[in-house]
N, C-alpha and C positions, 0 to 999 in steps of 0.2 A: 673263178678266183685265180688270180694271177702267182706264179711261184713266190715274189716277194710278199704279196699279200698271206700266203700259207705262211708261210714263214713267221711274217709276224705272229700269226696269230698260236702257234706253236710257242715262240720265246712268250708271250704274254701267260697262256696256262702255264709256263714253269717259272712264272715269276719275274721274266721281263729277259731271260737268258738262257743261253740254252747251247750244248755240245754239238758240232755236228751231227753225231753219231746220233744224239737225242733229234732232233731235226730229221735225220735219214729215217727214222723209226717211226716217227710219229706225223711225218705231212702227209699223208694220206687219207687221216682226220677229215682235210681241208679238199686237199688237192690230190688228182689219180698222178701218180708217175706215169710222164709218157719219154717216148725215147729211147736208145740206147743207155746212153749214160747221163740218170736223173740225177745223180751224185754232182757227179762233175757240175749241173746246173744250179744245183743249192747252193752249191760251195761259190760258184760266181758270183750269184747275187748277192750273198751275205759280204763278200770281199766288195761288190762294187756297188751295191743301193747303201744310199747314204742314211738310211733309216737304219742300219744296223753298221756296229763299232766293234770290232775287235779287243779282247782283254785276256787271249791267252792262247796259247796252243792249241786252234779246233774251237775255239769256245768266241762265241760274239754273244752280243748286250742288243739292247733297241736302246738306239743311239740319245734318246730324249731319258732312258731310266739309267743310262750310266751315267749323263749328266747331273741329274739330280743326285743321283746316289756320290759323286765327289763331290758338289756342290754343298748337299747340306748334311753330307756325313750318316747315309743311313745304316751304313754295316758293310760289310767285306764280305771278298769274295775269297775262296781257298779249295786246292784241288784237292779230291780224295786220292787214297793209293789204287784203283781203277782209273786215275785219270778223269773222271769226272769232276765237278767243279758243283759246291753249295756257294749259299749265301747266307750270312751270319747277321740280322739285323742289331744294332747299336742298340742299347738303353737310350731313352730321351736325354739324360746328365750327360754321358758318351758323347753324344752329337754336341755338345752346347762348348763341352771342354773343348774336342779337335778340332771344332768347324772356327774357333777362336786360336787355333795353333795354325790354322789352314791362313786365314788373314793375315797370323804373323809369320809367312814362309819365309822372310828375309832373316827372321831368328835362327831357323834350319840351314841356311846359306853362311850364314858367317860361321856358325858353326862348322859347318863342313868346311870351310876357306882353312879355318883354323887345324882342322886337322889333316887336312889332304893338302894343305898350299892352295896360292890363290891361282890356275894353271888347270888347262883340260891337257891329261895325259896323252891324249893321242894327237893335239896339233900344236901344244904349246903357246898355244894361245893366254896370256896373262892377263887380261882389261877383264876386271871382275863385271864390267857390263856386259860382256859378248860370251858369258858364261852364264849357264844354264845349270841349278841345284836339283837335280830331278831324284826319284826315288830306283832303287834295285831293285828290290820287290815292290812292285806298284801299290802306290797309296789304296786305291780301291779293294786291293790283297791284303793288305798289313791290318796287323791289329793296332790298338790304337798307342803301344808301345813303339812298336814298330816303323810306322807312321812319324815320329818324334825324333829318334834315334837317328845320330847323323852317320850312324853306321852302315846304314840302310840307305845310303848318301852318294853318288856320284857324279861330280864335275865334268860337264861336258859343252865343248862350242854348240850352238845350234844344231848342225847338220848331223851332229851324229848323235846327239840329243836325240832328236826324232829320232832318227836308226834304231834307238836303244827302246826306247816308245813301246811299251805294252800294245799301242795301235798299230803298230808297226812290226818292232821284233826282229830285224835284218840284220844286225849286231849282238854280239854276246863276248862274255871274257872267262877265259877260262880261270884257275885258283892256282896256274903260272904263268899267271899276265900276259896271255897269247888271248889275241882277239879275234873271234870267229867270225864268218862274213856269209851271211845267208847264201844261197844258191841262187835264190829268187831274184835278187841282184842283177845277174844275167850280165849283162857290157858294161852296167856304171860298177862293177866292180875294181875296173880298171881305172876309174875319175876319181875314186875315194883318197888315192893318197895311202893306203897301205895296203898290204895283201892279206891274206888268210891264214889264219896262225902267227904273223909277223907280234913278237914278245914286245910290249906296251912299258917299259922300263920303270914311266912315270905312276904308272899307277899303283894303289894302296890298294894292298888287300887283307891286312892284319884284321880282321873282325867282321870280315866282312863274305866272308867263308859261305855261309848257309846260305844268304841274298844272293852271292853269284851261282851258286848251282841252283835256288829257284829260277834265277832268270832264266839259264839258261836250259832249264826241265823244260820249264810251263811255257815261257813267253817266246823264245828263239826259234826260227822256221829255219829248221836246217835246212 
């Protein structure tokens, strides 16, 4: 069995998800560690086999059960204070109400237009088409308040849209509008158009408090 194959089958007995650290402890089920450094091989694969998706700090999905689980609204995901990460399945009424709030994401977007301006704070960019409504605390995290709430709402061009990306995580903002820039980064740090720490002027942060320091707990790869 091959370390991706462990792998899966590891995320599949905890529910389709699973921590690294859960992964380090328990592929041996499957698969002998071989090598120096077996760590360092898990963590490859789960970063680059496309069967597994990224959704937090150390923590990936099987790329087909996070789909479904934003798709048809099964429940949320939320870290404990050990940094481990559950999953909270939805009531049946639950799914029917947000998976009908999800269709209407353009309801989400003018709201947030209206309260943040129609404009991504970090390029200025103002064509509410080349602007991206995305969530702080990722949809797949939120409850289903939260989820709703255009407080939990951030205005961004594409490119750094993705950056901001649960999938991703290479961006963060601090709660004095300094924006942080992964490490991982490495040279296209340079091609982003702003540096590390550089203070974000445009951006809203009145309520928005508790979403930026999840993001930046759970999701941001320092």
């Amino acid at each position: 069995m091959t370390y991706s194959e462990a792998i899966e089958k590891v995320m599949m007995d905890n529910g389709g998800f699973a921590s690294l650290q859960f992964i380090y402890k328990n592929i041996e089920k499957y698969r002998d560690k071989t090598g120096l450094t077996p760590d360092n091989t898990i963590q490859e694969k789960v970063q680059r086999d496309d069967r597994f998706t990224r959704i937090g700090f150390g923590v990936y999905a099987l790329t087909n059960f996070i789909a479904k689980v934003e798709k048809d609204n099964l429940g949320s995901f939320s870290f404990e204070k050990n940094a481990e990460i559950k999953f909270e399945a939805n009531k049946p009424t639950e799914k029917i109400v947000i998976s009908k709030a999800r269709i209407g994401q353009d309801k989400f977007k003018q709201a947030l237009i209206k309260e943040v301006g129609k404009i991504c704070p970090i390029t200025q960019i103002d064509n509410s088409k080349l602007l991206i409504a995305g969530h702080i605390k990722p949809w797949s995290h939120s409850s289903n308040e939260e989820k709703l709430n255009p407080k939990n709402g951030i205005l961004l061009s594409p490119l750094f849209d993705k950056l901001f990306d649960m999938r991703v995580g290479l961006i963060t903002f601090t709660l004095d509008k300094r924006i942080r820039l992964s490490k991982k980064l490495e040279k296209n740090v340079d091609r982003l158009g702003v540096v590390d720490g550089q203070i974000i002027n445009h951006l809203k942060i009145d309520g928005r408090e508790d979403f930026l320091q999840y993001h930046e707990k759970f999701i941001f790869q320092k």
